[in-house]
N, C-alpha and C positions, 0 to 999 in steps of 0.2 A: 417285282414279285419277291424276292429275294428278299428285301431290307422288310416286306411284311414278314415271311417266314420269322426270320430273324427277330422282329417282333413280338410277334406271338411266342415264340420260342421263349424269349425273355421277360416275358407277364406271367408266362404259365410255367415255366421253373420259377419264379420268383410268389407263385402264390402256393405253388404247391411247396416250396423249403418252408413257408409259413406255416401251410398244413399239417408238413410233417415234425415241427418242433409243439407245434398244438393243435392236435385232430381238431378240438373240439373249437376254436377259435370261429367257427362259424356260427356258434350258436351263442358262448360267451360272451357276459357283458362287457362293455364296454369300461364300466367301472370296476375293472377288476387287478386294480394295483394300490391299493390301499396302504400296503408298505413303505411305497416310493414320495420321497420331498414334493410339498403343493408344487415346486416351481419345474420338477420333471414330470412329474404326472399325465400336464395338458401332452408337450410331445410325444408321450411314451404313445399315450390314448392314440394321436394322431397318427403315428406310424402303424401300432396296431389296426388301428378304423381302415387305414390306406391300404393295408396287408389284405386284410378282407375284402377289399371292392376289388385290388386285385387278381385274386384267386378266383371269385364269383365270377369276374366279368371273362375270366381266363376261360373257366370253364364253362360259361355260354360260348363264349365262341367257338372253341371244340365243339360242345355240341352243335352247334347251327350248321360247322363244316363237315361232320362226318355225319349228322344224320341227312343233310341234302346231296353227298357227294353222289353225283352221278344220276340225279335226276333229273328229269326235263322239268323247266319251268314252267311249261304249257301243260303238263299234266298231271289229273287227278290226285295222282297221289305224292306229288310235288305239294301243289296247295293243302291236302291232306296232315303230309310230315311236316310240312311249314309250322301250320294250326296249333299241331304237338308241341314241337321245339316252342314256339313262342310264349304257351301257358307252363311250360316247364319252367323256361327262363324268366319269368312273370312271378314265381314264386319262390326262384331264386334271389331273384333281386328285392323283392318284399321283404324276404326274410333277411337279407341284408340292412335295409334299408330298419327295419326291426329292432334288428341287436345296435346299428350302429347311432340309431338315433339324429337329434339332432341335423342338421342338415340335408341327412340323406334321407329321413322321413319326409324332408320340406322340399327335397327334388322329387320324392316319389309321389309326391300330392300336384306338385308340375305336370310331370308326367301323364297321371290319371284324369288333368282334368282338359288334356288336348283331345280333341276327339281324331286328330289323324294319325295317331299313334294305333299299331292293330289292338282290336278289342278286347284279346286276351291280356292286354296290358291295364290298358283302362281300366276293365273289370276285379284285372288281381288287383291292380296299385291302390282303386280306390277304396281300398278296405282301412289303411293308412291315413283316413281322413279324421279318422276319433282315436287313435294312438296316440299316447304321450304320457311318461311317464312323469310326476311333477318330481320338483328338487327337493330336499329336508329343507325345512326354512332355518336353518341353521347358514347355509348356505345363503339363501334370500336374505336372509335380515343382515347379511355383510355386504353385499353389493348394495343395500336401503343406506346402512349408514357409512359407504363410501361415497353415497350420493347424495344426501338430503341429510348428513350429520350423525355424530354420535347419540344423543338425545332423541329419542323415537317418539318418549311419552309427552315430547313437550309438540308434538306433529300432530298426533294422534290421539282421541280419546281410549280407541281401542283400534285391535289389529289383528283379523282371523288369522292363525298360523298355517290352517287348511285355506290352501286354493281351492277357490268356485270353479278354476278354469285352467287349464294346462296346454300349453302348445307346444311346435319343437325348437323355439327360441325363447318362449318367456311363460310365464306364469302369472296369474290375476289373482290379488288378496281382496278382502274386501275388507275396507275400513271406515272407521268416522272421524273426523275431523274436531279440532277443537271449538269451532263454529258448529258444528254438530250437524255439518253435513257428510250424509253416506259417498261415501267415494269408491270406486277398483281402483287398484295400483297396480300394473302391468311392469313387472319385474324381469325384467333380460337374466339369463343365467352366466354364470361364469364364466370367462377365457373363454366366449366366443368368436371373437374377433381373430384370434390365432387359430382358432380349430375352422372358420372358416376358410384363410387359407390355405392349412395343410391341406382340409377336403377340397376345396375348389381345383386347387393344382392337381390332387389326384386325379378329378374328374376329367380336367381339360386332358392329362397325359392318355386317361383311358379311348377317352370321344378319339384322340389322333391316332391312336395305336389299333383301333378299329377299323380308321377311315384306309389307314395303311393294309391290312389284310383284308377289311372287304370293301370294296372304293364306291360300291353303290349304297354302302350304309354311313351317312355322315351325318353328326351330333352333335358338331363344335356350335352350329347353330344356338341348338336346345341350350347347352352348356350358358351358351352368354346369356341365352336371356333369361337361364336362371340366373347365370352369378349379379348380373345387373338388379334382377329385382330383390334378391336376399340382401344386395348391400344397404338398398335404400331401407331396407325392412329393420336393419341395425340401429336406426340413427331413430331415435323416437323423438327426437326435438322435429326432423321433419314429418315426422308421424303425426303429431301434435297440430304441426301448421297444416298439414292437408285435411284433418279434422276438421278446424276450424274453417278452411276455403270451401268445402264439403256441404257445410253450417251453413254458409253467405251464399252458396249457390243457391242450397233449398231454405233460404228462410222464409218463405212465401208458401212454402208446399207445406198444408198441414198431415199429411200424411208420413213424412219423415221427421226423425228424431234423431241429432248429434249429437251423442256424450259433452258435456261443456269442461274444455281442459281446465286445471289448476296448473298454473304455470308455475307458483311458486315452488311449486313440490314436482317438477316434470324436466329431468336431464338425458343426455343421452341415452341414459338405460335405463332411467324410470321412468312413467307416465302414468300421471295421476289425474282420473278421469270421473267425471258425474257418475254414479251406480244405475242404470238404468233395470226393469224389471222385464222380464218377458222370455218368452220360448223362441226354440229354433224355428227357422221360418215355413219348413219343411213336415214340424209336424202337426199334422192333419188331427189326431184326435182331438190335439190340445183347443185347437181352433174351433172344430165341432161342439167341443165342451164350452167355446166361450160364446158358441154362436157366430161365429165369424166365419165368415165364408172364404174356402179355399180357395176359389176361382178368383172372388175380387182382388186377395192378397197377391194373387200370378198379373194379376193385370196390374195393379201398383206398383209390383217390384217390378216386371217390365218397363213401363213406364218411367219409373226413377233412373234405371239403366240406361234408357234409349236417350230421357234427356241428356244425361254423364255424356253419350259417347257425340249426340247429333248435334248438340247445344252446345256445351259447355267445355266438350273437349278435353275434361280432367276426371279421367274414368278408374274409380275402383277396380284392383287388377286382380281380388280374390275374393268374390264375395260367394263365400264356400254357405253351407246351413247355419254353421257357429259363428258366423260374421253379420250375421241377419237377424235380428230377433223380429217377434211379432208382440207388440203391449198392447193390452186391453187399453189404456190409455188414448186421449187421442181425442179429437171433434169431432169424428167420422166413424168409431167405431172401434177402430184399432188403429196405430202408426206403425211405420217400420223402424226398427233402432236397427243403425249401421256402426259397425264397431270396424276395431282392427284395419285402420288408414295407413298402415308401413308399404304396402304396394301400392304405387299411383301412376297414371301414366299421361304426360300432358301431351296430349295430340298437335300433331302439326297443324296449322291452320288449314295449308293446302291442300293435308291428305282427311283432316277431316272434311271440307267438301267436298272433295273427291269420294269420300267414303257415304256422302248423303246422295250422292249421284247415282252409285253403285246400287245403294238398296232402291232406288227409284228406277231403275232399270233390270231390276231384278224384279220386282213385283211387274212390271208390264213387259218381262221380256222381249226387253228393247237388246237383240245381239249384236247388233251396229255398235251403241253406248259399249256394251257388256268389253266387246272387244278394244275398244278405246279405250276404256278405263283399265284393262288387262292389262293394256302397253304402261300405264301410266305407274301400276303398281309393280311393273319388273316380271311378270308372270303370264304374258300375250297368249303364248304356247296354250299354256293351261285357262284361259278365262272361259272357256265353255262348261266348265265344273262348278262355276261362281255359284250358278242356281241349285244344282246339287249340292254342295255343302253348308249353303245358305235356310233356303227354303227345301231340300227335300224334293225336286221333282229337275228332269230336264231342260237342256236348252229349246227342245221343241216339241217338249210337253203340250197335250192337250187335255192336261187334269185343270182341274181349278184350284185355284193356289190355296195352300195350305190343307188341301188334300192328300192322299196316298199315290203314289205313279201306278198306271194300269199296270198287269200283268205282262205287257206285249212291250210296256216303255222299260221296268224294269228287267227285263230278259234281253233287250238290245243293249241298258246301259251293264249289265254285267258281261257282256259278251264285247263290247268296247273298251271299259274297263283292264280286260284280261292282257292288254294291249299294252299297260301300263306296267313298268319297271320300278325297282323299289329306288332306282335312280332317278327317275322320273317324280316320287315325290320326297326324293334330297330334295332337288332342284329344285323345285316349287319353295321349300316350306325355304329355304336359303335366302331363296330371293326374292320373299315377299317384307316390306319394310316392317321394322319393327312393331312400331304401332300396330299395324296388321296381326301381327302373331300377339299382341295384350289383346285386341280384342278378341282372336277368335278361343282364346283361353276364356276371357270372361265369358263369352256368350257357349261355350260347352258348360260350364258351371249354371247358368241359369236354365239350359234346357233341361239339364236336370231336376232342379228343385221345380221347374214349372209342370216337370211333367209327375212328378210326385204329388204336387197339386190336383191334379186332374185335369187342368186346361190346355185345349186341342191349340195343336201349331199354329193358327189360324189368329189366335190372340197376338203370337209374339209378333205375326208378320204384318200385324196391324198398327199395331206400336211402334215398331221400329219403322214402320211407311209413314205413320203420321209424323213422329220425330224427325226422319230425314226430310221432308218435305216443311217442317218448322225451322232445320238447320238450313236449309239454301234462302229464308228471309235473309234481309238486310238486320243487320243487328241494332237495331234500335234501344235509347233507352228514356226510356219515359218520361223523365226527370224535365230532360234537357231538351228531346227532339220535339217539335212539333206534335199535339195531341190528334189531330185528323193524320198526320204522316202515322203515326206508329197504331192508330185503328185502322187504317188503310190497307197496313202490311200485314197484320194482324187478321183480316177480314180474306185476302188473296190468302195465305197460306191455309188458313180452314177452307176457302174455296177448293184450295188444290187437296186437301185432304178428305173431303166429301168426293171429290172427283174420283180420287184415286180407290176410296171404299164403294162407289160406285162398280167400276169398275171390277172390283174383289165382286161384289155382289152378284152383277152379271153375266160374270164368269161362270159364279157356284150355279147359278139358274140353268143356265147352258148345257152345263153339266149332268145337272139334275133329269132336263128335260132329252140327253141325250139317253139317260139311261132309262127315264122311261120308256120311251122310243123304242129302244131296245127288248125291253120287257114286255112291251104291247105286242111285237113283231113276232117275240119267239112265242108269244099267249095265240097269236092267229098262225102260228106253223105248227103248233101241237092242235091245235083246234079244226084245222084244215087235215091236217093226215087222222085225226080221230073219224070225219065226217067222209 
């Protein structure tokens, strides 16, 4: 207890001497040494950016420990002052995450799109999702011709100096080509590489200087498997090739559409991509305006998804609204254009059947499997929540799936719940394999854009039932295997997924007819006490 004290002691004098040689350094840009030589500037910035997440993080934890000092965990106004402190701290760290830009905008968009993080977080941080301030292309056009040459004009016929598109690592020009094809050129900003690790190392010293003062709050988790996927997010030549594998997965689905790299012009921090046309995927009027129906689009991008994680095993790990377009274009009516391939995540073979397992045991609430496959994932303790985090209703639910929990199941699961310690979900989120935490990131990022659409959970748990039960065929391939072998396999996996929508079906009947039941019953007790 001591070396926490001690700790804390030493963040929160060290962010408050920050504060007090610059009150205002919390709210001050980040770009604010414009005097100082290009080659001290990136450090200067980074010990500054460091100074501030210190001080922020310094004083959340103050507050978290004097506004709960002395309350019972079990009551009311324990979880009440909780509530508080969390959305305080929520727009603390936003507003960090704000001025400092750059990386910590792209951990705060981490953050917002886990859904086991509390909801005051989620809901501040995801404001952070359309933030970004672009760079002067003054800037941009010196990292173009340290990468692609001095000579621009012999590259380009032309070249928008305004970005269409701005992130918290790169920027997108749109250009033409001397072949006089339109192209985006996705543009990495400067001296990121060094500002990643001054940030990163801040982050990992803050995540341990935490876990030491409060031991049931631990981060180092979160920590890796941002710094993991920012790194891969760096390298746009692997950006490029996951595009392309992306491409060869769905080149049979006309519903998806991959940018088509230009290689010759695409280096670590450039990438020079086909120009594709279209809206965010999320919004709804533009869709309406083209006639294109929102729901179909929720069932496509589902679908695209379920394939990536049940099939194919190489899953898009941020497909946020800006990463999704929707084009009028297309055989069908419209296609999805998938942009933005720097997060990827290639599943293990083993845990991705194990993970088609899970969702097949999850739709038929099979708890025997549930808890098998609990051991399997590191998490045995906790596998009776699989269904709740999953689909939204109990381990011994009798709603019908992809419905609402009664009244009487959500009042037991919050009164079980209460049970649980914020140790209880270190533990968990620690010890579930990585792969597991890229997915349940992407699949919090789709329930969102599906439910902006308008389409009832009922869709996702259909898609994802029929993909898992497509992932446990044998992998056949056309070409090569036998033509009755691979219609064969082909024929038993739609079999098992008519069975299984059966089943979904029979359920909702069940349901239905329980409630009529119900409704009849209480129509002859008011009808009997009238008479």
């Amino acid at each position: 207890m001591r070396k926490a004290k001690t700790a804390l002691c030493l963040i929160t004098a060290t962010g408050l001497t920050f504060h007090a040689f610059n009150p205002n350094f919390l709210s001050s840009s980040s770009d604010s040494f414009p005097n100082f030589p290009e080659k001290l500037r990136a450090p200067i910035h980074g010990v500054n950016r460091s100074s501030r997440a210190i001080a922020t993080i310094a004083f959340t934890a103050v507050d978290y420990k004097f506004t709960l000092h002395g309350l019972s965990v079990d009551s009311d106004e324990y979880r009440q002052k909780l509530s508080e402190v969390h959305r305080r701290s929520a727009s603390r760290i936003r507003k960090l995450c704000e001025v400092n830009r750059g990386f910590y905008v792209k951990a705060g968009q981490f953050v917002a799109a886990l859904r086991q993080v509390p909801k005051e977080y989620s809901l501040t941080l995801s404001s952070l999702q359309d933030q970004a301030v672009p760079y002067h292309f003054k800037a941009i056009k010196e990292v173009l011709i340290r990468n692609l040459g001095p000579e621009l004009s012999d590259m380009f016929l032309s070249l928008d100096e305004h970005p269409i598109a701005a992130a918290s690592i790169a920027q997108v020009h749109r250009g033409v080509l001397k072949g006089h094809q339109e192209v985006a050129i996705k543009v990495q900003y400067p001296d990121l590489e060094q500002q990643m690790k001054i940030d990163t190392t801040t982050m990992y010293f803050l995540s341990k200087s935490l876990a030491w003062f409060f031991p049931e709050y631990r981060f180092e988790w979160l920590v890796s498997e941002f710094v993991e996927s920012i790194s891969l997010e760096l390298d746009f030549i692997q950006e490029a090739r996951n595009s392309e594998t992306t491409a060869n997965n769905f080149a049979n689905n006309k519903w998806v559409k991959v940018p088509r790299v230009f290689w010759d012009l695409t280096t670590h921090q450039v990438l020079t991509m086909e120009f594709c046309t279209g809206q965010k995927v999320d919004d709804v009027e533009y869709l309406k305006e083209r006639r294109i129906h929102p729901m179909k689009v929720a069932e496509v991008l589902l679908e695209v998804f379920a394939e990536m994680i049940f099939i194919h095993g190489f899953l898009h790990g941020d497909p946020h609204p800006g990463n999704i377009l929707v084009s009028p274009e297309g055989q069908n009516g419209f296609s999805l254009v998938i942009l933005d391939h720097g997060i990827y995540k290639k599943l293990d073979e083993g845990f991705r059947l194990d993970y088609c397992q899970l969702w097949k045991a999850l739709i038929l609430l099979d708890s025997k499997n549930l808890q098998r496959l609990g051991e399997r994932f590191g998490v045995a303790k906790y596998s009776r929540y699989f269904p709740v985090i999953f689909t939204g209703r109990t381990i011994d639910s009798k709603s019908a799936l992809g419905k609402a929990m009664s009244v009487e199941e959500r009042r037991n699961l919050k009164q079980e719940l209460k049970s649980l310690k914020m140790e209880d979900i270190s533990s968990f989120m620690e010890s579930l394999p990585s792969d597991f935490l890229t997915i349940l990131r992407t699949d919090g990022l789709l329930r969102s854009i599906v439910s902006k659409l308008g389409a009832p959970q009922r869709v996702r748990l259909l898609a994802y039932g029929k993909y898992a039960l497509y992932g446990l065929s044998p992998k056949l391939n056309p070409e090569s295997d036998f033509a009755l072998k691979v219609v064969f396999s082909r024929l038993k996996a739609n079999a098992s997924y008519y069975r299984l929508r059966l089943i979904i079906e029979v359920l909702q009947l069940l349901s239905w007819m329980a409630k009529v039941k119900l409704l009849l019953y209480t129509m002859y007790e008011k009808i009997r006490l009238c008479c």
